[in-house]
C-alpha positions as MATLAB code, in Angstrom:
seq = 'XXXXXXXXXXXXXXXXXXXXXXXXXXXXXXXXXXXXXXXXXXXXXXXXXXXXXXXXXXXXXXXXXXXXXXXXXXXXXXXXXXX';
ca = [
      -5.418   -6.893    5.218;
      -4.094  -10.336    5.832;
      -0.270  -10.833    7.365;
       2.370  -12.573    5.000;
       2.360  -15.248    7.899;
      -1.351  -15.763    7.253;
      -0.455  -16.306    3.524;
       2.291  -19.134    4.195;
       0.334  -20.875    6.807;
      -2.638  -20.986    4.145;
       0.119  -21.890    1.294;
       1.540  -24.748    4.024;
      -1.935  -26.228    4.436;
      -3.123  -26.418    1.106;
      -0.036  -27.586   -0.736;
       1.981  -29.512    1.666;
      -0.309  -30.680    4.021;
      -3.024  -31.706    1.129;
      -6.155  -29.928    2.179;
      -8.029  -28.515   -0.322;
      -9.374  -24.650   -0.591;
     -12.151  -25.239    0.738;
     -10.900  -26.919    4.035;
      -8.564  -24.009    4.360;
     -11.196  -21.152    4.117;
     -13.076  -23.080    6.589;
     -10.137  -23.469    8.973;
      -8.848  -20.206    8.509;
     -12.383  -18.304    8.667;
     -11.507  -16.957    5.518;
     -13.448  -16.869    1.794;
     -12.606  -19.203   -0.731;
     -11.945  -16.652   -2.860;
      -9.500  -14.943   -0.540;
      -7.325  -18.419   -0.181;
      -7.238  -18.546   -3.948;
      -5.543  -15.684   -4.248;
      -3.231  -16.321   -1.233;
      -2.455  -19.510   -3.534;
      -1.522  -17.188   -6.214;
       0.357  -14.838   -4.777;
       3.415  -15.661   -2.407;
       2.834  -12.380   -0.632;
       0.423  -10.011    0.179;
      -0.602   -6.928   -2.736;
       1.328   -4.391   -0.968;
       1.303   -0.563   -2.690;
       2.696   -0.024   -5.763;
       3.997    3.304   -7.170;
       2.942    3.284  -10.583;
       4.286    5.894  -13.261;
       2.655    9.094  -14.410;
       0.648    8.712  -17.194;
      -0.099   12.366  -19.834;
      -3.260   12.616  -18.114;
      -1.422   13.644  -14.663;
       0.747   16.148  -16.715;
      -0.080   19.627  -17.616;
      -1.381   19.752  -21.485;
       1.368   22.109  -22.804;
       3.990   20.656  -20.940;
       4.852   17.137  -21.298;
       8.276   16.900  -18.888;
       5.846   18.241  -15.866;
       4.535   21.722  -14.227;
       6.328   24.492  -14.308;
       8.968   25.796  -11.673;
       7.654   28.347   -8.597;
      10.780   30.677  -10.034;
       9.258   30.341  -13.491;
       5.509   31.250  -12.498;
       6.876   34.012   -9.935;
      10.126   35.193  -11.167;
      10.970   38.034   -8.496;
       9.707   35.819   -5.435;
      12.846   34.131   -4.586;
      14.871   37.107   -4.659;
      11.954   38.448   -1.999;
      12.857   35.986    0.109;
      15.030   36.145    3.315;
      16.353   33.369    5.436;
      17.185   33.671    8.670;
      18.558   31.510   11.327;
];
């Protein structure tokens, strides 16, 4: 993975200093592909949460899996904490 100061010094030479892609994937040892999308993208992709979709649901139950207390209703009350 490339650092976000990689990505600005790439985004400095290309569009302030005038060289094109091609010079900069040289320079930088990188593809040409790769400074493309540094071009595109002010940062690096970093991980993004994305929502559930049905499939990661249960089939009956649309608003998620069911409780522990609901599956095993006397296992709670089994239960003893101690400090």
């Amino acid at each position: 993975m490339h650092t976000v100061e990689l990505y600005a010094h790439v985004r400095r030479y290309v569009a302030v200093d005038h060289h094109s892609q091609r010079a900069a994937a040289r320079h930088f040892g990188i593809s040409r592909d790769m400074v493309a999308n540094m071009l595109k993208n002010a940062q690096p992709p970093g991980y993004r949460r994305t929502a559930l979709t049905s499939r990661s649901l249960t089939a009956g139950d649309r608003h998620g899996p069911p409780a522990m207390s609901d599956i095993f209703p006397g296992m709670l009350a089994s239960i003893q904490i101690t400090q």
